[in-house]
C-alpha positions as CSV (number, residue, x, y, z in Angstrom):
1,X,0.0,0.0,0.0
2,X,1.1,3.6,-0.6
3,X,2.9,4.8,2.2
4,X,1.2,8.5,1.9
5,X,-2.4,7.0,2.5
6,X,-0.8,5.2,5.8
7,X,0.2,8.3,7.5
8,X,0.6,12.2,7.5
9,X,3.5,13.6,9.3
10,X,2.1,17.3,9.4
11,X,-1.4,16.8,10.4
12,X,0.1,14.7,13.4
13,X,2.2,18.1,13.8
14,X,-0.9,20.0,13.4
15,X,-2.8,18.3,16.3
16,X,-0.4,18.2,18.9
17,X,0.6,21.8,17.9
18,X,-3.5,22.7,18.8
19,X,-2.5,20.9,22.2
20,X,0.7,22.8,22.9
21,X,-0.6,25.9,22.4
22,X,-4.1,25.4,23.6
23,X,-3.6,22.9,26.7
24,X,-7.1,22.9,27.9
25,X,-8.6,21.0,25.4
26,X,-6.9,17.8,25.8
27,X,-9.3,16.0,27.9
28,X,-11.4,16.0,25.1
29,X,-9.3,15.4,22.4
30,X,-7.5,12.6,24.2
31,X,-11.0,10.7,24.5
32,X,-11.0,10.3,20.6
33,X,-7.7,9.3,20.2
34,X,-4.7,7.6,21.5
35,X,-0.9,8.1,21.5
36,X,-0.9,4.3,19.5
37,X,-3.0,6.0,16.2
38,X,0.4,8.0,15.7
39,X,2.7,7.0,13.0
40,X,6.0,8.7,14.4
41,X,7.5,7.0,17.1
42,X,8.3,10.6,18.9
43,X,4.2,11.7,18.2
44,X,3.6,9.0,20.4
45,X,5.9,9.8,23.4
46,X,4.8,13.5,22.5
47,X,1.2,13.0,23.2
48,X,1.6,10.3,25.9
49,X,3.5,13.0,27.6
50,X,1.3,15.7,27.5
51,X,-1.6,13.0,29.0
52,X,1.0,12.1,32.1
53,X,1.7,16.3,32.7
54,X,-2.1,16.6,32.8
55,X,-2.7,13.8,34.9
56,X,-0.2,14.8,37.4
57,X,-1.2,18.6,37.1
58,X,1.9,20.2,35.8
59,X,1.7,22.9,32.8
60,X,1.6,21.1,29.2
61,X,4.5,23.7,28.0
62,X,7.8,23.0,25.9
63,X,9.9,23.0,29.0
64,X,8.1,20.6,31.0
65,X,7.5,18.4,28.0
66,X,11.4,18.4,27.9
67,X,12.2,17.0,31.0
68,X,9.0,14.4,30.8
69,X,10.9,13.7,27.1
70,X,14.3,13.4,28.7
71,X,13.4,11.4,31.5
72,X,12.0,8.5,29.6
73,X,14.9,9.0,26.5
74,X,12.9,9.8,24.4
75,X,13.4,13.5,23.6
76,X,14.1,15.0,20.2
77,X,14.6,18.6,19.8
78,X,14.1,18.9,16.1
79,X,11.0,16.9,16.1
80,X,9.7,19.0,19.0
81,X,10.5,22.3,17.3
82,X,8.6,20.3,14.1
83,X,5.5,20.1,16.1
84,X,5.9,24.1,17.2
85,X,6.4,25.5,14.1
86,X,3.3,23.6,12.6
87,X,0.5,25.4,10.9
88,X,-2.1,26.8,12.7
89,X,-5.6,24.5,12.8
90,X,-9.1,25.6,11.8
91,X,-10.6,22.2,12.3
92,X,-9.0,20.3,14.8
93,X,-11.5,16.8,14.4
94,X,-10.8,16.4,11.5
95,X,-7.3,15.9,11.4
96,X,-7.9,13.7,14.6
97,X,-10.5,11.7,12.0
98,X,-8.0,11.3,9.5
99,X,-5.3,10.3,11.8
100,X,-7.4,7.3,12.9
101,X,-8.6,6.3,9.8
102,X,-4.5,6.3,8.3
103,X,-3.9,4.0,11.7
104,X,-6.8,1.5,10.7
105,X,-5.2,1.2,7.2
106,X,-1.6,0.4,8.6
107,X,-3.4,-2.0,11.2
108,X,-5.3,-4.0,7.8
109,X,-2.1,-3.4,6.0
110,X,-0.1,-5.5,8.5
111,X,-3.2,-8.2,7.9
112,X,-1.4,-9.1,4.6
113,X,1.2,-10.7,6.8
114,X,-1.0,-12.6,8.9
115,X,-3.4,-14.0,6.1
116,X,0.1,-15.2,4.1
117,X,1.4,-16.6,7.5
118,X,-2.1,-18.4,7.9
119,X,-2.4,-20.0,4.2
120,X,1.0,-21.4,4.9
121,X,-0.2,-23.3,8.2
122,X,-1.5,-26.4,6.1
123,X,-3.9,-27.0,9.8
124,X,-5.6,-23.9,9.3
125,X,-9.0,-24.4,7.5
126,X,-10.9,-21.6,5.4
127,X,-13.1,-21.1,8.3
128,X,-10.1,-21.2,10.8
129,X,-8.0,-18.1,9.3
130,X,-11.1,-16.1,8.4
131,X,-12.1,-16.5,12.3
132,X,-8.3,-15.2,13.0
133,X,-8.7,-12.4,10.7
134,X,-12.3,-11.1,11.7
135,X,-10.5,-11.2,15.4
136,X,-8.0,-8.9,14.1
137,X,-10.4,-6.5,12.2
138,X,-12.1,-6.6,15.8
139,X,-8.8,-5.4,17.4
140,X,-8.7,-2.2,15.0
141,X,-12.3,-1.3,15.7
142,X,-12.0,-1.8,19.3
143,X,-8.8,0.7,19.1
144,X,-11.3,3.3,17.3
145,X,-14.5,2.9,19.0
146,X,-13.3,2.1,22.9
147,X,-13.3,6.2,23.7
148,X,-14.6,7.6,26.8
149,X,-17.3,9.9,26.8
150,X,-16.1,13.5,28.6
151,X,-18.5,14.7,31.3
152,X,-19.6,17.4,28.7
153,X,-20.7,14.5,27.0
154,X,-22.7,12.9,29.4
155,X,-24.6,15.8,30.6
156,X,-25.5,16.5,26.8
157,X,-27.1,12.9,26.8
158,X,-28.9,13.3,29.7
159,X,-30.2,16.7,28.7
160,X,-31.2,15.4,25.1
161,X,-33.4,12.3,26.6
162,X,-34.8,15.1,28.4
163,X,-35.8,17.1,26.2
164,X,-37.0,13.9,23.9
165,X,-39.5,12.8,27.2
166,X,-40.8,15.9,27.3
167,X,-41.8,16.9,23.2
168,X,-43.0,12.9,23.1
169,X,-45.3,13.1,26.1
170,X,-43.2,11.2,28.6
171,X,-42.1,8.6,26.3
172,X,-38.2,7.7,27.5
173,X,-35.7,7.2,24.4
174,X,-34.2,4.0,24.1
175,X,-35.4,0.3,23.0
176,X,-39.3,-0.1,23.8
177,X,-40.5,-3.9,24.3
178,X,-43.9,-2.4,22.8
179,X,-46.4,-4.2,26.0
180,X,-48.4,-1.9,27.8
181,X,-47.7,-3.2,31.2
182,X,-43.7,-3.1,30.3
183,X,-43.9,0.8,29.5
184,X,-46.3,1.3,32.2
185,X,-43.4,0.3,34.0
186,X,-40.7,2.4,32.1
187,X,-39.0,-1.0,31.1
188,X,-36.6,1.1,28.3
189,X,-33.2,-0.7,27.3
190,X,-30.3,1.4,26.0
191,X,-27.1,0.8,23.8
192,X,-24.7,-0.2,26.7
193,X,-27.2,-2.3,28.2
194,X,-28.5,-5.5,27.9
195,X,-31.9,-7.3,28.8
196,X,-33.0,-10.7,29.6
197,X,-35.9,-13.0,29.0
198,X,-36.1,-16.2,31.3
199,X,-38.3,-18.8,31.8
200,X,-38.8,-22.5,32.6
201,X,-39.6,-24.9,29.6
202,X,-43.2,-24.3,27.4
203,X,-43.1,-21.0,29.5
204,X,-43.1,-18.6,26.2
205,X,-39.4,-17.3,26.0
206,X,-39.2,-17.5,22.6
207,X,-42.8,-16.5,21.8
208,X,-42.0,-13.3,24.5
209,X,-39.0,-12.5,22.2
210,X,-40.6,-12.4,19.1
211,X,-43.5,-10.7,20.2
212,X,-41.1,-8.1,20.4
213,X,-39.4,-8.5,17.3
214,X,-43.0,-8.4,15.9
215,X,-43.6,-4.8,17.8
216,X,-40.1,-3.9,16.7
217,X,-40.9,-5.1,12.9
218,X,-44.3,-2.3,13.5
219,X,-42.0,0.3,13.7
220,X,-39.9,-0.4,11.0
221,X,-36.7,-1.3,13.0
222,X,-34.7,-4.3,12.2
223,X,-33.6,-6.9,14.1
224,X,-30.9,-10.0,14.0
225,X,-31.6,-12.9,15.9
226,X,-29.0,-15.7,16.1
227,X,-30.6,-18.5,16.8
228,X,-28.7,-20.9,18.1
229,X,-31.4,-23.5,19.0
230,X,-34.7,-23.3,16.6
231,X,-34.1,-23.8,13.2
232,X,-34.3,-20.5,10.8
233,X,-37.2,-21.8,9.2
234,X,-39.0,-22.8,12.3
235,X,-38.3,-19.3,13.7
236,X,-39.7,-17.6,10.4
237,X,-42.6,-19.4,10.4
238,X,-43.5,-18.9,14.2
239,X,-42.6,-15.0,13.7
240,X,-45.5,-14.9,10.7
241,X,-47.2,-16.9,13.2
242,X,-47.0,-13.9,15.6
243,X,-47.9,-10.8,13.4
244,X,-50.6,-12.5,11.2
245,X,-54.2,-15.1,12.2
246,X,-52.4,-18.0,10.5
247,X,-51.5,-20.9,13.7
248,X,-48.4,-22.6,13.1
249,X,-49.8,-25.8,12.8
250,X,-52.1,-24.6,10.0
251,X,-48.9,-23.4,8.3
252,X,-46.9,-26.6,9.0
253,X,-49.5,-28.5,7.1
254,X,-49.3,-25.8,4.4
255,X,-52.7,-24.3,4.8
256,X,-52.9,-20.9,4.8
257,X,-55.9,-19.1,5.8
258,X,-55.0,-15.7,5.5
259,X,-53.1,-15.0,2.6
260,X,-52.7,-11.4,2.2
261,X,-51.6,-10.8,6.3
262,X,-49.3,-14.0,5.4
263,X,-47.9,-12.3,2.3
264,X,-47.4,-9.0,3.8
265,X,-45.7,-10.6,7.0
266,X,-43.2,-12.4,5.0
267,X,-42.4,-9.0,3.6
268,X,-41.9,-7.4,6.2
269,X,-39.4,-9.8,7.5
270,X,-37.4,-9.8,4.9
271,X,-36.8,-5.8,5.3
272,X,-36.6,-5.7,9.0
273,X,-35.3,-8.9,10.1
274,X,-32.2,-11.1,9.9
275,X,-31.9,-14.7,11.3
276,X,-28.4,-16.3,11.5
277,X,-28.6,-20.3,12.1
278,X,-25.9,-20.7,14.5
279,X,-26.8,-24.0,16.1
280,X,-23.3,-25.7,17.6
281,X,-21.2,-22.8,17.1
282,X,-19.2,-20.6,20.4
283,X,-20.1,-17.2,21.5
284,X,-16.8,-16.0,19.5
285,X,-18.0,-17.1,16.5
286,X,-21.4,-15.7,16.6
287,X,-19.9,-12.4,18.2
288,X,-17.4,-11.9,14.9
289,X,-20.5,-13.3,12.5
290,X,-22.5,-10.4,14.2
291,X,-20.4,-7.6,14.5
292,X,-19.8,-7.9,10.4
293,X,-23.6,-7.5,10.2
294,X,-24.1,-4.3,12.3
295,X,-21.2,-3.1,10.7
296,X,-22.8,-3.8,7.2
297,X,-25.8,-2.6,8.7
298,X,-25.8,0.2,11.5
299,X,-29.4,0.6,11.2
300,X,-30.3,-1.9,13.6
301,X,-31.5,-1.7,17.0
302,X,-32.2,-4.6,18.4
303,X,-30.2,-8.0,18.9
304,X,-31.7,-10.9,20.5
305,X,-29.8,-14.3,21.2
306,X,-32.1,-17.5,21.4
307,X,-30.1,-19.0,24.2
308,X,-27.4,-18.6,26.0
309,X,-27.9,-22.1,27.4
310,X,-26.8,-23.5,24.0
311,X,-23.7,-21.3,24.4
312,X,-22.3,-23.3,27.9
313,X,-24.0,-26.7,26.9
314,X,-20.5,-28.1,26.6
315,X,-18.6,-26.1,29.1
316,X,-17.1,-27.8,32.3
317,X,-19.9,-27.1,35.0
318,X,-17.3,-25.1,37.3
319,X,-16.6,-22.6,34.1
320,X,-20.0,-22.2,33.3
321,X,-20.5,-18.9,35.7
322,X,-17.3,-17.4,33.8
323,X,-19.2,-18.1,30.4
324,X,-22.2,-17.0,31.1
325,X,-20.4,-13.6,32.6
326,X,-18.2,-13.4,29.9
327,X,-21.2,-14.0,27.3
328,X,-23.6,-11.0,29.3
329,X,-20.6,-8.5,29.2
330,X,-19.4,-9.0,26.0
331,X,-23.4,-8.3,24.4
332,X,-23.5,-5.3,26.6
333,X,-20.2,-4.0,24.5
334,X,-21.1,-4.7,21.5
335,X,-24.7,-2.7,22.3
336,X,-22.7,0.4,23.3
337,X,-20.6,0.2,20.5
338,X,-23.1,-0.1,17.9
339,X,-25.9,1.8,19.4
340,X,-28.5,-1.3,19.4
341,X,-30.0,-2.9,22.3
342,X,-29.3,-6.9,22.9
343,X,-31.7,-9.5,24.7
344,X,-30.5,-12.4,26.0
345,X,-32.4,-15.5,26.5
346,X,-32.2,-18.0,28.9
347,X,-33.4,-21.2,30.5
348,X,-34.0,-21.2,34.3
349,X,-33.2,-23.8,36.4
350,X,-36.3,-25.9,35.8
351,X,-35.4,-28.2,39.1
352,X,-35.4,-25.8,41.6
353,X,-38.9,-24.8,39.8
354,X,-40.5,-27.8,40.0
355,X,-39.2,-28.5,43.8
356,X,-41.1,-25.9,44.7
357,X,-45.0,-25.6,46.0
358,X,-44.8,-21.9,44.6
359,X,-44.0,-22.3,41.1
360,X,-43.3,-18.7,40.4
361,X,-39.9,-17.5,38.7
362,X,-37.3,-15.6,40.7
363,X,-34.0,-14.1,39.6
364,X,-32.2,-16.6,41.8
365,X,-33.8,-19.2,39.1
366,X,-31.2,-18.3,36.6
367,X,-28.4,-20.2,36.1
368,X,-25.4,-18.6,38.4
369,X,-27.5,-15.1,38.6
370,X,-25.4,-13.7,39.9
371,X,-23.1,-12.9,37.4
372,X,-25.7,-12.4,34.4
373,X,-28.0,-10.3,36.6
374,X,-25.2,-7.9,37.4
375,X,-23.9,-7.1,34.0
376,X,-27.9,-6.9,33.0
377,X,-30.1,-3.5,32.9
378,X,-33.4,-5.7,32.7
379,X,-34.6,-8.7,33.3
380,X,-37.7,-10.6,32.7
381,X,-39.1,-14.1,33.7
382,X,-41.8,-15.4,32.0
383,X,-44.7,-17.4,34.2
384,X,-48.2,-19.0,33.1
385,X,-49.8,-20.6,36.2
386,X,-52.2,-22.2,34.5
387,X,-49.6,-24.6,33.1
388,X,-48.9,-26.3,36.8
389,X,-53.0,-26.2,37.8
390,X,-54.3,-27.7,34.9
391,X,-55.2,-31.4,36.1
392,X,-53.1,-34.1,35.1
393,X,-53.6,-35.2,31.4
394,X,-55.1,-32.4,30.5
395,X,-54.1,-29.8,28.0
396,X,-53.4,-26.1,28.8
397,X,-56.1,-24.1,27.3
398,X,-54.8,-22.3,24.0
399,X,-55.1,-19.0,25.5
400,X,-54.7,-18.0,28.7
401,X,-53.6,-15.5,31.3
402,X,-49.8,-14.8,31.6
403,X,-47.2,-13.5,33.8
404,X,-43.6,-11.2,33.3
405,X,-42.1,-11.0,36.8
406,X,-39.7,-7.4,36.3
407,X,-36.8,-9.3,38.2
408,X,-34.5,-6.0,37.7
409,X,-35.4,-3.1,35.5
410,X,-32.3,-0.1,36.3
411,X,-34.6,2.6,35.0
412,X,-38.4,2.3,36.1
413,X,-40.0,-0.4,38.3
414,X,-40.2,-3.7,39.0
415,X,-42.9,-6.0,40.2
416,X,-45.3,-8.5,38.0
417,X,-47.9,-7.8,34.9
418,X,-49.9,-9.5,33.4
419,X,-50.6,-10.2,29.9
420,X,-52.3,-12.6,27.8
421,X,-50.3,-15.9,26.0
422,X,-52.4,-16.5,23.1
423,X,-50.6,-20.5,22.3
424,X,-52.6,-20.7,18.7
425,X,-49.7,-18.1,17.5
426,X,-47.2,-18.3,20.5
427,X,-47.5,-14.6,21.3
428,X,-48.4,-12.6,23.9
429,X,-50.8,-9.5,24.5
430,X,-51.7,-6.8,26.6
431,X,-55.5,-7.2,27.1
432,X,-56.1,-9.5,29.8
433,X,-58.5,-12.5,29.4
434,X,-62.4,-12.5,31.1
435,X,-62.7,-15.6,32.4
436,X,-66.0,-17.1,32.6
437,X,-65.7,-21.0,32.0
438,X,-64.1,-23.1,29.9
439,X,-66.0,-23.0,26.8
440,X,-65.7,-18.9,26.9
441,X,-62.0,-19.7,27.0
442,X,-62.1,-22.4,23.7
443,X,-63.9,-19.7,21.8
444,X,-62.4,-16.8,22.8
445,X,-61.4,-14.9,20.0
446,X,-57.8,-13.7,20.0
447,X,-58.0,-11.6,16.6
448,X,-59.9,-8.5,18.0
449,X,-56.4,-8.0,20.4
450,X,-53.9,-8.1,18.0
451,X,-52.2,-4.8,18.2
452,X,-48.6,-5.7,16.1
C-alpha cells in the first residue's frame, strides 16, 4: 500500500501543535484518540506526555514536556521544534478523524502478513483463518470505537433524553418492548445495556422475544436474531405466526388461511429482520458473524440471542459462571458500540422450579444469577400458572392468562404484569382474558387484540 495513505506527518504536527498551544482541550481530544494512532514513534511519546503532565497537574508547556521527554529517552529537539512550528488548525477533528482512519489502514495493511502466514499453516482451514482475521479487524475497531465519553458528553445525553421525554409526552428514548404493562413500567433498554428473558420450559421465551421482534418489525426497526437453538425456518414461520391469524400448525400443514396478512408478513421480514442459524457454534464465533452485520448494517436496534444455554451446553460445570459472565458482558459492549440494544435468553433452572410448591420465577432461578443479573439492565421471567394447575392429562387451554415478573429493571419499576399468552400463535398480548368458564376460553377470539 502507498505509504502517503498510511500516514501524514504534518497533520500529526498539526494536532499536537492545537494541544501545545491550547492545553485545555486535551481531555477531550485525548478521549478520541490515542498516542498508538500516531505514526511517528516521537508523536507518540509526545502526546503520551502531554496526558501524564495533565494527569499529574503540571503545565503542558515546551519546557516541562522536555524534562518528561528526557526522563524516559525519548526526547528529540528537532521533532519538537517540528511540532511548534506547525500550521495553525481551523478544524482540529478532522485531522484527529484522519489520523485514525491512516492508523486502521496500517493495522489492515499488517493483515497481509497474517493472512500469508495463515495460508501457509496447512492445519488452518478456510473457516479457521477467516475466524483469525475477523478477530483482528475486531482489534482495530476496538482501538477506534473504545473512547470515553467526557462529562460534557454525558450531561449533553442526559439533557437530550430530556428534552426527547418531554416533546413525546413522557415517552423515554431507548429500546421499547412495545407491552403496555412493560412501558407502564418504564422497562426502556439502552445501547450499553442488555436485557434478559427467562423462563422454565413451554413457558413462552421465545414467543416473549418475538412478540417483540413483531412490535419492533411495526416500527420499521430491524432486528438480528441468532438463533442458536430453533431452526431459521421454524423461527420464520413462528414470527408470521406472531404478526398475522395464521396458527403454526395450519402453516406446517401448508394451509394458509390468511393469505394477504401472510404475504405481507413475509415482507416485512425480509426488510426488517435477519436470522443467523448458528446452532453448535461458540459465543466468539457468533460475536465476529455479528459484528460484520451491524457493521454492514448500522441501522439496527435490536439483537436478541435464542439461548445462551446452547452457548455453555459443553462447558465444564465449574466454568459455566465465567461463560455465562463473559457471554452477558461481551453483548453489553457490542450494544454500546453499535448503538442497538441486545436480549438475551435464557433457560432457568427448571429443578429448583418444580421443587417448589410456589412455582413462580425468581432471579435466583437463573443459572449462576449472579453474574448475568449484574452485568444486566433488565430482566424478565416469563410465568403461566395455569400450566402447573391444569389437572393431570389435561391440556393447557390455548389462550390464557400470563405473567412477566420485572426481576430488575435499572430505569423504572419492578414488580409482575400480566398479559395474555395467546398459544394458537405463541405470542403474547396486553388485554387481559375475562374468564368465565371453559368454553368462553375455547372460543375466545384472540383476533380483536392483536395490536402488532
Amino acid at each position: 500500500m502507498n505509504e502517503n495513505l498510511l500516514y501524514n506527518l504534518n497533520i500529526e504536527r498539526g494536532i499536537l501543535s492545537y494541544i501545545l498551544f491550547q492545553p485545555e482541550i486535551l481531555n477531550e481530544i485525548a478521549t478520541k484518540i490515542t498516542p498508538n494512532h500516531f505514526y511517528l514513534p516521537f508523536h507518540k511519546a509526545l502526546f503520551a506526555s502531554m496526558i501524564e503532565l495533565d494527569t499529574t497537574g503540571k503545565p503542558i508547556d515546551e519546557e516541562f514536556l522536555k524534562i518528561e521527554l528526557t526522563k524516559k529517552g525519548e526526547y528529540d529537539e528537532i521533532a519538537l521544534l517540528d511540532v511548534i512550528s506547525a500550521t495553525p488548525l481551523t478544524d482540529v477533528t478532522s485531522y484527529i478523524n484522519d489520523t485514525i482512519d491512516r492508523y486502521n489502514k496500517r493495522e489492515i495493511d499488517k493483515l497481509t502478513f497474517t493472512i500469508k502466514k495463515q495460508l501457509a499453516d496447512s492445519n488452518n482451514s478456510a473457516d479457521d483463518i477467516l475466524l483469525t482475521i475477523g478477530k483482528k479487524i475486531e482489534s482495530v475497531e476496538e482501538q477506534t470505537l473504545s473512547v470515553e465519553v467526557g462529562i460534557d458528553g454525558i450531561i449533553d445525553n442526559v439533557l437530550a433524553n430530556i428534552q426527547h421525554a418531554r416533546e413525546n409526552q413522557g415517552v423515554i428514548k431507548g429500546f421499547h418492548f412495545g407491552l403496555m404493562g412493560l412501558e407502564k413500567r418504564q422497562v426502556v433498554g439502552k445501547p450499553g445495556e442488555v436485557g434478559i428473558i427467562g423462563g422454565n420450559t413451554n413457558m413462552g421465551k421465545t414467543g416473549l422475544m418475538l412478540t417483540v421482534v413483531a412490535k419492533n418489525i411495526n416500527r420499521r426497526e430491524k432486528t438480528l436474531i441468532s438463533s442458536l437453538d430453533m431452526g431459521a425456518d421454524l423461527m420464520v414461520l413462528r414470527l408470521v405466526s406472531v404478526l398475522t391469524e395464521n396458527r403454526l400448525t395450519d402453516m406446517l400443514k401448508g394451509i394458509i388461511k390468511h393469505q394477504k396478512q401472510f404475504d405481507n408478513a413475509i415482507e416485512n421480514i425480509k426488510k426488517y429482520v435477519e436470522i443467523h442459524d448458528e446452532k453448535g457454534i461458540q459465543w466468539d464465533a457468533v460475536v465476529s458473524k455479528s459484528k460484520k452485520y451491524f457493521r454492514q448494517n448500522p441501522d439496527v436496534n435490536l439483537w436478541v440471542v435464542d439461548t445462551m444455554d446452547e452457548l455453555v451446553s459443553n462447558i465444564e460445570p465449574v466454568k459455566i459462571r465465567f461463560e455465562l459472565g463473559r457471554i452477558t458482558s461481551g453483548a453489553k459492549a457490542i450494544g454500546a458500540k453499535y448503538n442497538l440494544f441486545p436480549i438475551l435468553l435464557i433457560q432457568l433452572a427448571s429443578k429448583k422450579i418444580e421443587a417448589r410448591t410456589n412455582k413462580r420465577p425468581m432471579l435466583s432461578d437463573i443459572q449462576e444469577s449472579s453474574r448475568v443479573a449484574q452485568a444486566s439492565s433488565i430482566v424478565l421471567l416469563v410465568h403461566r400458572e395455569s400450566y402447573y394447575t391444569r389437572n393431570s392429562g389435561e391440556e393447557e387451554n390455548a389462550v390464557t392468562e400470563a405473567s412477566i415478573f420485572i426481576a430488575k429493571n435499572q430505569s423504572g419499576q419492578t414488580g409482575v404484569i400480566n398479559l395474555t399468552w395467546d398459544g394458537n400463535h405463541t405470542r403474547f398480548m396486553d388485554f387481559p382474558i375475562k374468564f368465565e368458564d371453559k368454553d368462553d376460553n375455547k372460543s375466545f377470539d384472540a383476533s380483536a387484540l392483536i395490536d402488532l
